[in-house]
Backbone bond lengths (Angstrom), bond angles and torsions (degrees), N, CA, C in turn:
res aa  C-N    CA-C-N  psi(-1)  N-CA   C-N-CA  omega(-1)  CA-C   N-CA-C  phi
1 X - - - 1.439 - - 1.527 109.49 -
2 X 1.743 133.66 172.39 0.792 125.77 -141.25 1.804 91.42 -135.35
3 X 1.148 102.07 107.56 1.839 82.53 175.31 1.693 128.44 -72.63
4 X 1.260 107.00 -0.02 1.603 102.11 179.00 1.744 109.28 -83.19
5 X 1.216 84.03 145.64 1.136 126.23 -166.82 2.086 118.09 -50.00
6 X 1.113 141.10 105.56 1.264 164.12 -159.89 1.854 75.98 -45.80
7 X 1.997 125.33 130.55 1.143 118.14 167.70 1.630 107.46 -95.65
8 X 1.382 108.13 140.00 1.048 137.30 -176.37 1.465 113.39 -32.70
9 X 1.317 134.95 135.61 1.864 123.11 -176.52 1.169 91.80 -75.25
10 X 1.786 106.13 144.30 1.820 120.60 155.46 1.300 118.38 -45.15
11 X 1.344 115.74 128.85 1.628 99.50 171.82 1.845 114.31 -92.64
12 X 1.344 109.94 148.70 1.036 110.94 -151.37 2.199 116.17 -39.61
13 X 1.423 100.04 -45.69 1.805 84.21 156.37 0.669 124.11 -83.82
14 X 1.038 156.43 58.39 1.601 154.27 65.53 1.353 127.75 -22.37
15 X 1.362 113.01 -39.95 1.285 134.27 179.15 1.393 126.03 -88.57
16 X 1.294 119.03 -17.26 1.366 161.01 -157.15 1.603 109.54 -101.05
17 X 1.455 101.82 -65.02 1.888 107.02 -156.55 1.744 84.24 -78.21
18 X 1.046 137.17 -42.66 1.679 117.55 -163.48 1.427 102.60 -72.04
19 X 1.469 142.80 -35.67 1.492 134.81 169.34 1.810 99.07 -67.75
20 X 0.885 127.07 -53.72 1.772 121.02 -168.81 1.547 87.66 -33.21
21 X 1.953 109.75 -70.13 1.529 107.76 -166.55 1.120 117.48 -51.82
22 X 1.538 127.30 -64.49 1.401 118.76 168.16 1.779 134.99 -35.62
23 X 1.148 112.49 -37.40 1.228 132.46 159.29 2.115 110.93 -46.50
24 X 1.001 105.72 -81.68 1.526 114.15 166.55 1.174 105.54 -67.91
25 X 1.468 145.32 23.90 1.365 137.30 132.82 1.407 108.04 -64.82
26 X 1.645 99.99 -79.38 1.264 115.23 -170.09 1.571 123.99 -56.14
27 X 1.386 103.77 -34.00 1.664 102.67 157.53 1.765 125.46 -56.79
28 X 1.400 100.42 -25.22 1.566 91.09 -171.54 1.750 100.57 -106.46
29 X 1.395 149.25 -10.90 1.357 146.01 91.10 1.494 103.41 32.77
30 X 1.260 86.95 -107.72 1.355 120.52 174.26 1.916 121.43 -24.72
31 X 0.838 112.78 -37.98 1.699 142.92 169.21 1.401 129.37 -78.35
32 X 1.755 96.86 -39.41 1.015 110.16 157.45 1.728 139.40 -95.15
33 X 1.547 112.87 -8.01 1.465 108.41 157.50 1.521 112.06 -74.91
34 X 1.631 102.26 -52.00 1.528 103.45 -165.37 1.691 92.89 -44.12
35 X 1.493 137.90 -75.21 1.508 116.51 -148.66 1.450 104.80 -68.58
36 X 1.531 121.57 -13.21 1.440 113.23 178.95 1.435 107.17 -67.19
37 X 1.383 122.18 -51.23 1.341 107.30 138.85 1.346 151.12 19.68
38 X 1.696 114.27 -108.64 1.186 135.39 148.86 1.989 107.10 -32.35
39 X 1.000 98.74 -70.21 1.674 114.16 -166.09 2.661 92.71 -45.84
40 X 0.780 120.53 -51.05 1.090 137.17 176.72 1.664 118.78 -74.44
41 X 1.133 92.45 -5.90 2.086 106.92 166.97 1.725 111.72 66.27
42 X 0.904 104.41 10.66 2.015 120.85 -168.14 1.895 92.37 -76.94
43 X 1.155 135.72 -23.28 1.559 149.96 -154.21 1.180 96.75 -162.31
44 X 1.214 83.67 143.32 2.077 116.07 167.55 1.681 100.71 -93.38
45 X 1.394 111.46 160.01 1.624 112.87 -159.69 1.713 89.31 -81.82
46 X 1.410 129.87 -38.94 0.894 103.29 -171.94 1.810 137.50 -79.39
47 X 1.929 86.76 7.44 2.064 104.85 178.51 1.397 84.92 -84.58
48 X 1.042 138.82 -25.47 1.343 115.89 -169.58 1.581 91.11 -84.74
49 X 1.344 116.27 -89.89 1.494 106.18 -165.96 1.772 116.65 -25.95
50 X 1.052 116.13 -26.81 1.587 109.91 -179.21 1.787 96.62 -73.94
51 X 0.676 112.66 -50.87 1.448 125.37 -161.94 2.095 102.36 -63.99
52 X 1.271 107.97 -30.16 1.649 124.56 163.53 1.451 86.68 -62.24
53 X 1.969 112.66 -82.76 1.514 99.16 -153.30 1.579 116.92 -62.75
54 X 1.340 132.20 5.93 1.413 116.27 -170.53 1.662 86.45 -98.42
55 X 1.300 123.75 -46.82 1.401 139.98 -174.10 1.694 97.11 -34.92
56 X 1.773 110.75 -55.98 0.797 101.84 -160.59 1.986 114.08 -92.12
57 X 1.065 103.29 0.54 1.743 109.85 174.48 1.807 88.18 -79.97
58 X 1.229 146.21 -51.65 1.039 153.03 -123.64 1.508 86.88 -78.62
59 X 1.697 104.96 -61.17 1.507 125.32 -165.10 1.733 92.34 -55.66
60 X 1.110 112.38 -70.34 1.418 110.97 173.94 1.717 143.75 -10.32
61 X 1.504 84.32 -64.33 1.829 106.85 178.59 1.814 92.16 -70.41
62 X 1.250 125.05 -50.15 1.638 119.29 172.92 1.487 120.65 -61.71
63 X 1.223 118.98 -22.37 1.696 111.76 157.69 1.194 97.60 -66.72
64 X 1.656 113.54 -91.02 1.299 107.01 -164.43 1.592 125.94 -36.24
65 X 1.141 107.60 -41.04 2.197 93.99 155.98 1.338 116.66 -39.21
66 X 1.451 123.03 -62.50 1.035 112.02 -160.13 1.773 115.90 -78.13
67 X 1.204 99.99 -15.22 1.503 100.04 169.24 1.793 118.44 -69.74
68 X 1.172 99.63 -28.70 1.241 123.70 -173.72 1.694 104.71 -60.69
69 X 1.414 100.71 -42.34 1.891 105.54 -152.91 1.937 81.13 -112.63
70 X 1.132 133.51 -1.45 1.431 124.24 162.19 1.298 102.03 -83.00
71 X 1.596 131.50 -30.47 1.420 119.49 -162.21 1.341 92.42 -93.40
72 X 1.486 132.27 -33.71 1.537 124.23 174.96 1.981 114.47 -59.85
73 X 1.366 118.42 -28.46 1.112 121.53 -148.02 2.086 83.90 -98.21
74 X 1.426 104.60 -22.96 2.015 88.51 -161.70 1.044 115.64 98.56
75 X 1.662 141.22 -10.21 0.962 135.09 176.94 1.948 115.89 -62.25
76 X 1.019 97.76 -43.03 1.531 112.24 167.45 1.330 113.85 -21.47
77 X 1.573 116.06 -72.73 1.603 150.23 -167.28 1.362 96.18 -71.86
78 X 1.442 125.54 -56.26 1.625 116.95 168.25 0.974 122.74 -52.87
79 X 1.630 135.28 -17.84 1.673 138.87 -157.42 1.889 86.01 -98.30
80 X 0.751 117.61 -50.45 1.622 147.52 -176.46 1.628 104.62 -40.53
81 X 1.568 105.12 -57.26 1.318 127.10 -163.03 1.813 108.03 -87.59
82 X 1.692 109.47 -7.87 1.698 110.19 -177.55 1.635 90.42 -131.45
83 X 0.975 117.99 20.81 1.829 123.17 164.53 1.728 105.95 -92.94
């Protein structure tokens, strides 16, 4: 067995500021091929914007899954219970 010591839970900013950044990475990425894109004549403005809104229903229906199968599984109530 290991005598060191159990590390302390993240508190929720902690947990927070590395998705915000990653989050506004990939959003601005994301912003930036589509008009590089457009801007380079390879796409019409409106394949890109379709290609945002399907991107973004896609991202969507996969949160809401996973919120879905965290609230079935308890993970929720555990995140809750080390906050």
């Amino acid at each position: 067995m290991s005598d060191a010591a159990p590390a302390p839970p993240l508190k929720p900013t902690q947990v927070r500021r590395p998705f915000l950044v990653c989050f506004a990475l990939a959003v601005l990425v994301t912003f930036l091929v589509g008009a590089s894109r457009v801007f380079l004549g390879v796409h019409y403005p409106t394949d890109v914007i379709g290609g945002w809104i399907i991107g973004l229903f896609w991202a969507s229906m996969c949160w809401l899954a996973a919120q879905h199968y965290e609230v079935r599984a308890g993970l929720r109530a555990e995140r809750r219970k080390s906050a």
